[in-house]
C-alpha positions as CSV (number, residue, x, y, z in Angstrom):
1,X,0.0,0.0,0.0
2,X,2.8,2.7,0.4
3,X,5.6,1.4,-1.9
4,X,4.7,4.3,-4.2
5,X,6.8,6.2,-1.4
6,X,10.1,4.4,-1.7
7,X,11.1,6.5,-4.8
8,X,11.3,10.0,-2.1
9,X,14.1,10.3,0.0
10,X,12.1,11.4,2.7
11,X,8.9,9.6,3.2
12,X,6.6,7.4,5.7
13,X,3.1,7.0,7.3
14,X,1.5,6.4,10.3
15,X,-2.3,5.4,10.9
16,X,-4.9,7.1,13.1
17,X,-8.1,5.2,14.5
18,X,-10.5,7.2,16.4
19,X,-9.7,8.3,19.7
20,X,-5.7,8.3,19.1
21,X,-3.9,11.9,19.7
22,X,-2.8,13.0,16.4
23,X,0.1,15.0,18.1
24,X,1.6,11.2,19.3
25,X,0.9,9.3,15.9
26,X,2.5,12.1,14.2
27,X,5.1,12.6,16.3
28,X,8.3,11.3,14.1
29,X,6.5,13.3,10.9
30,X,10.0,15.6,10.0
31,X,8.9,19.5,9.4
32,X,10.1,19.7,6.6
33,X,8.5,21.1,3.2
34,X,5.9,18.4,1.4
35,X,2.7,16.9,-0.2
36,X,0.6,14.5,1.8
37,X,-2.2,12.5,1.4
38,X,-4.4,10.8,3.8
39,X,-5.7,7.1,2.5
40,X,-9.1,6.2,4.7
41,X,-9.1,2.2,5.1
42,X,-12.3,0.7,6.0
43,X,-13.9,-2.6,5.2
44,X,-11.3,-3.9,3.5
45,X,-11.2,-0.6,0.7
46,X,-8.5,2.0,0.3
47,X,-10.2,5.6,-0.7
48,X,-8.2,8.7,-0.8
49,X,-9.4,11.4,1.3
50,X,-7.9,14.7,1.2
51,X,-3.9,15.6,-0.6
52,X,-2.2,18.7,1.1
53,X,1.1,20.5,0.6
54,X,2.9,22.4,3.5
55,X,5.6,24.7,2.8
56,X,4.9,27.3,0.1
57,X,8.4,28.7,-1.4
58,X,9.0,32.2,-1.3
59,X,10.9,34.3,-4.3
60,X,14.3,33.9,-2.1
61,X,13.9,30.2,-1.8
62,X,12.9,29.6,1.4
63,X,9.8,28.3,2.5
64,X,6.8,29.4,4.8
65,X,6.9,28.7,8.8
66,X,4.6,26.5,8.3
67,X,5.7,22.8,7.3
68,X,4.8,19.4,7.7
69,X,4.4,18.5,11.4
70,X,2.9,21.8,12.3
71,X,0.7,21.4,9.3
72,X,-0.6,18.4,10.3
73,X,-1.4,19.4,14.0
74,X,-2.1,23.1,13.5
75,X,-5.7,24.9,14.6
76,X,-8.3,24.7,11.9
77,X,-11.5,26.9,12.9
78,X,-9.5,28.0,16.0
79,X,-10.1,23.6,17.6
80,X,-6.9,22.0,17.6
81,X,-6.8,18.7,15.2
82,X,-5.7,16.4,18.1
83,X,-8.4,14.3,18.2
């Protein structure tokens, strides 16, 4: 299911079931500019649910505070995603 990944040189997953703190599942996620996806699994199906990026590149080449980790666990509508 992920061996599409083994041609990045940075890559992995990690799955969340309800309940779990997505701060601790995420936690070895580097912060580091990316794309994402996040594959739902139930009754035996794979469906694609959502593709992100974090990181947008600025004209000097650097990139947004805002990369993968923190992505991942920021605020969205001011409630923290940690649940």
């Amino acid at each position: 299911m992920f061996a599409e990944l083994e041609k990045y040189k940075t890559n992995g997953h990690f799955f969340f079931e309800k309940n779990d703190n997505l701060r601790n599942k995420s936690k070895d996620v580097p912060n580091l500019p990316g794309v994402y996806y996040i594959l739902k699994l139930a009754r035996g199906k794979v469906e694609l649910v959502y593709i992100g990026k974090s990181g947008s590149m600025l004209q000097n080449g650097q990139f947004k505070d805002q990369l993968l980790n923190k992505r991942l666990n920021n605020k969205q509508d001011g409630i923290r995603r940690e649940y």
